[in-house]
C-alpha positions, -999 to +999 in steps of 0.1 A: -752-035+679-729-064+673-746-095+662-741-123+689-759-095+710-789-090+692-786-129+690-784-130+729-818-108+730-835-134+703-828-167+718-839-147+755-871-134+743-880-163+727-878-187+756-897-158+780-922-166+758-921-205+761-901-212+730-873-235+727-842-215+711-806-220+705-773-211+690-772-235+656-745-243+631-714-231+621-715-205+651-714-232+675-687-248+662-664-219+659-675-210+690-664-246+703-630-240+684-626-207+704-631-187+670-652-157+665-684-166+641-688-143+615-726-148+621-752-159+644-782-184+631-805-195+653-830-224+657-863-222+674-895-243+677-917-209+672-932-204+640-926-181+611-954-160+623-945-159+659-910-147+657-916-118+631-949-110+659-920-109+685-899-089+662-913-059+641-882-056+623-877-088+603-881-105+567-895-130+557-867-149+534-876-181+536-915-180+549-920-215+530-889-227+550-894-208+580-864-185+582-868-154+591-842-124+593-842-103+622-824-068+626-816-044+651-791-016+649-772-026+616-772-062+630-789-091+613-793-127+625-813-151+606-839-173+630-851-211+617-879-230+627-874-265+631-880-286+605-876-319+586-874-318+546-893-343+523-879-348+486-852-329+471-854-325+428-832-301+422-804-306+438-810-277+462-840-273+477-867-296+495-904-303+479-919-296+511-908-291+545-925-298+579-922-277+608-914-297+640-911-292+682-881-312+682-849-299+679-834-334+668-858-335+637-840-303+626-806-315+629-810-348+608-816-323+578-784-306+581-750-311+562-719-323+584-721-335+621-701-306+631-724-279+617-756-296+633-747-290+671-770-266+692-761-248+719-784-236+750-773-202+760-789-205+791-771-236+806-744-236+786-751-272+773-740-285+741-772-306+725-757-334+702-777-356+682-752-365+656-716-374+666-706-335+660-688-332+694-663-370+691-659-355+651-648-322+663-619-336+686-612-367+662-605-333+635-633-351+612-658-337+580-686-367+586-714-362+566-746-368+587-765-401+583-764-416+546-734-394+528-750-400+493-784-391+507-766-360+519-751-351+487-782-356+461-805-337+486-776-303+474-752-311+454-729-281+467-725-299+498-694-315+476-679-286+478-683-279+514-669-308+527-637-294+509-640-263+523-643-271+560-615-295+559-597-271+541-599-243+566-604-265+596-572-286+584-595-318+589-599-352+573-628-358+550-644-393+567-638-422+545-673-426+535-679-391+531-647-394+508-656-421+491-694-405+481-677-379+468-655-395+450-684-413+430-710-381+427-682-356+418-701-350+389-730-338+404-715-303+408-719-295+371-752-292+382-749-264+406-754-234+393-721-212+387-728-185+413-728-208+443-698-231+424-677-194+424-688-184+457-674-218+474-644-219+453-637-179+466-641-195+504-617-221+498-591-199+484-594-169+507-609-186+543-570-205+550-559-240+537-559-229+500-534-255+490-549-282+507-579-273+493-570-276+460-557-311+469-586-319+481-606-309+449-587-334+428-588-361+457-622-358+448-622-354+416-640-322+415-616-302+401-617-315+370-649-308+368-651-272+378-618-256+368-600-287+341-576-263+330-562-259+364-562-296+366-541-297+329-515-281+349-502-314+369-476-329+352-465-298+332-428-299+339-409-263+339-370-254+335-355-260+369-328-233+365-360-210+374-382-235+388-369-261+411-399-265+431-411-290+404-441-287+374-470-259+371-492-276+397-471-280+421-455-243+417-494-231+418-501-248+450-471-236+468-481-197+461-518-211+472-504-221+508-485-188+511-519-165+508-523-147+538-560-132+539-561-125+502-592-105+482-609-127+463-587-115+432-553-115+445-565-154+453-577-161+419-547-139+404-524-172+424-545-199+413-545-187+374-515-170+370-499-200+349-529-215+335-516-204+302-486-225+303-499-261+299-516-253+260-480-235+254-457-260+265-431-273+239-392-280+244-371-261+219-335-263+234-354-260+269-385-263+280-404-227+269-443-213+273-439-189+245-475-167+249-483-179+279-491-145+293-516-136+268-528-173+267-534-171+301-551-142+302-573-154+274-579-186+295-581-166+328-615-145+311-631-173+296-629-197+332-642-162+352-669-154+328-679-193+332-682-184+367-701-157+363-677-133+382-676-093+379-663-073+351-640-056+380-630-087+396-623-104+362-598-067+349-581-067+382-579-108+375-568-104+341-544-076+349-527-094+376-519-123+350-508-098+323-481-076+345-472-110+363-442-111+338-426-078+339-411-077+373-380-096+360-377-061+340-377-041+363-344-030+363-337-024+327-369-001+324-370+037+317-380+057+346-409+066+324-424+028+323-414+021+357-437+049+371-469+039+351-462+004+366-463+015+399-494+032+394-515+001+377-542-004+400-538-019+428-505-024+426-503-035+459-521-070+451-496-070+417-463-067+440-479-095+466-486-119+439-450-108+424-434-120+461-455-156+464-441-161+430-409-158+436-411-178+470-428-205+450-396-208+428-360-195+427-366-175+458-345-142+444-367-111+455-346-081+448-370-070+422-400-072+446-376-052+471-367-025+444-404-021+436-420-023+471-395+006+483-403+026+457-438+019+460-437+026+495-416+059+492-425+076+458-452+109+462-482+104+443-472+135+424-443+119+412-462+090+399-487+107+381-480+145+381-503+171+365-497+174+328-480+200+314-494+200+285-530+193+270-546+188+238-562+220+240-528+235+243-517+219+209-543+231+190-538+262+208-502+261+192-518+255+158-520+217+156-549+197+143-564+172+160-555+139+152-548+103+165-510+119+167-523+134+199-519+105+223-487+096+210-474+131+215-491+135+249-475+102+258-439+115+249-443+146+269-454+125+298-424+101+297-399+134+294-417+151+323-419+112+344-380+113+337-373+149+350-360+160+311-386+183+314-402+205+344-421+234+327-452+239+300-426+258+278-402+227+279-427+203+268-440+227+244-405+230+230-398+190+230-433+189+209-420+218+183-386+197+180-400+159+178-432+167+158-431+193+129-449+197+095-454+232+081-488+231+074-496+225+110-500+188+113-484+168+132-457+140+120-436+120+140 
């Protein structure tokens, strides 16, 4: 079942049974944009209680809140009571809350006037108690009521102003602007899960560049990622850089992301962030390291974050290979091949292209590479070995760390068509290794 169906069935069961229900939040708006909502919420005046009596199959998630999630069918839509919330201490959730009949009461709590509309399925009408309707057509991210009040009631709202007028490509109202500007540093309080989880939105949901704008408008990203702020100002040779310094060059490949994963996205943001410590003009201007100090950087930042092992390897690796395109054609056949078959090359050769189009423009390399990445057999890229350790010792070798490095060589002989059969590689070992006791030397 898709979910604005089994949201259809909620909201109409509900009001058979005398309840008020409606479509709530950021559904309705992207529903007023003529988007399709990745989910359904909606708000009701029934009780926790009542709905999960209506609706066998439901959680509880929230009973001291009152949401409950329903499902049907591999569908899922979360239900809300109404409510108003008293007292915020943490910077996240509410003391107490008060479940209410009116619908207005719930939409005084919420975050922006254009995620507090409610729509009637039944009628078709819009309800609009806060201005969300004149801020959608004005293109407008206005924080409902008093914008401070907003912010210290969760602190992560800071970062979802950002994000909506990021995607939305809308202006942050003045005052909402302006609150942000002076509690910035509340978001050192958020924890580092919900910081990442924002900061992956606002790369990978459209408007990545003005995003990031918008971060130091507000001066939140020098408080969330400071060594991506180090990077304005950081001027680069314009024989390969003519766009301008690291920050700008960053925010150029963040505009050009096209419905990235969440590490292709952070692979764009971080890919230079090892330049700015390894700046120095010797001649020219050079970043001497700034691979390996970027990929030291890159860890420490995603760690900080709290982001996967996987996400932060595929991360790391993006950074580390970012470099060896402009080798490409003075490789052996041998290195080429086990380039191509990093993992997920794919996102490697994408972030290779938004490179280049953020800078000197020149992509034959990423042409050179994507047709042979497109065209070469997987049994050309990795074939079955001809060899094994087993068939060494077999031969009369002992084991040793000489192994891999002999292994290796018959893989870059076979990777370069010197060799084709078992007996060739076996005859390349016998000629390139020997020792008459039956070791192995080099």
């Amino acid at each position: 079942m898709e979910p604005l169906e089994l949201a259809r069935q909620i909201v109409a069961r509900l009001q058979t049974r005398g309840h008020q229900a409606y479509f709530v939040g950021g559904c309705v708006r992207d529903m007023l944009l003529g988007q399709n909502p990745k989910d359904y919420d909606i708000a009701t005046d029934a009780r926790p209680e009542e709905v999960t009596a209506l609706f066998p199959d439901s959680d509880l998630v929230g009973a001291h809140f009152g949401v409950v999630l329903v499902h049907e069918s591999g569908a899922q839509v979360e239900v809300a009571t109404f409510r108003s919330d008293h007292t915020y201490v943490d910077g996240r959730h509410p003391v107490s809350v008060a479940f209410e009949t009116d619908p207005r009461q719930d939409v005084l709590r919420r975050d922006f006037t254009i995620n507090a509309l409610l729509l009637d399925l039944d009628g078709g009408e819009v309800l609009d108690f806060v201005g969300g309707l004149k801020d959608l057509e004005n293109r407008v991210v206005r924080a409902i009521g008093d914008p401070e009040k907003r912010f210290h009631e969760d602190h992560l709202r800071l970062l979802r102003a950002v994000r909506f007028a990021a995607r939305l490509d809308y202006q942050i109202e003045a005052g909402t602007l302006r609150a942000i500007q002076r509690l910035h540093h509340l978001i050192l309080k958020v924890s580092a899960e919900r910081v990442r989880d924002e900061l992956i939105r606002i790369l990978t949901e459209g408007g990545a560049r003005r995003g990031f704008e918008l971060l130091d408008e507000t001066r939140l990203l020098a408080d969330i990622l400071p060594e991506v702020a180090a990077m304005k100002g950081v001027a680069q040779p314009p024989e390969y850089h003519p766009e301008g310094d690291v920050w700008i060059h960053t925010l150029l490949l963040l505009e050009k992301l096209e419905n990235p994963s969440a590490t292709l996205a952070m692979g764009a943001l971080l890919h230079d962030v090892g330049k700015p410590p390894t700046f120095r003009v010797a001649e020219r201007i050079r970043f001497d390291g700034h691979v390996e100090k970027g990929v030291e950087m890159a860890t420490a930042i995603m760690n900080r974050l709290r982001f996967s092992s996987d996400q932060i390897r595929q991360v790391t690796a993006l950074i580390a290979n970012h470099m060896r395109f402009k080798d490409v054609p003075q490789m052996k056949e041998s290195t080429l091949k086990r380039f191509l078959r990093v993992e997920k090359f794919g996102e490697h050769l994408e972030l290779h292209r938004l490179d280049c189009l953020s800078s000197h423009g020149h992509l034959e390399h990423y042409e050179l590479m994507r047709q042979k990445w497109a065209h070469m057999p997987a049994s050309e890229l990795k074939p079955q070995p001809l060899i094994t350790g087993q068939d060494l010792i077999a031969a009369g070798y002992q084991p040793g760390p000489a192994f891999a490095r002999i292994l290796a060589a018959v893989e870059d002989a076979q990777l370069e068509s010197r060799i084709r059969t078992p007996e060739e590689a076996m005859a390349l070992v016998r000629a390139k290794f020997r020792a008459p006791d039956g070791g192995l030397v080099e």
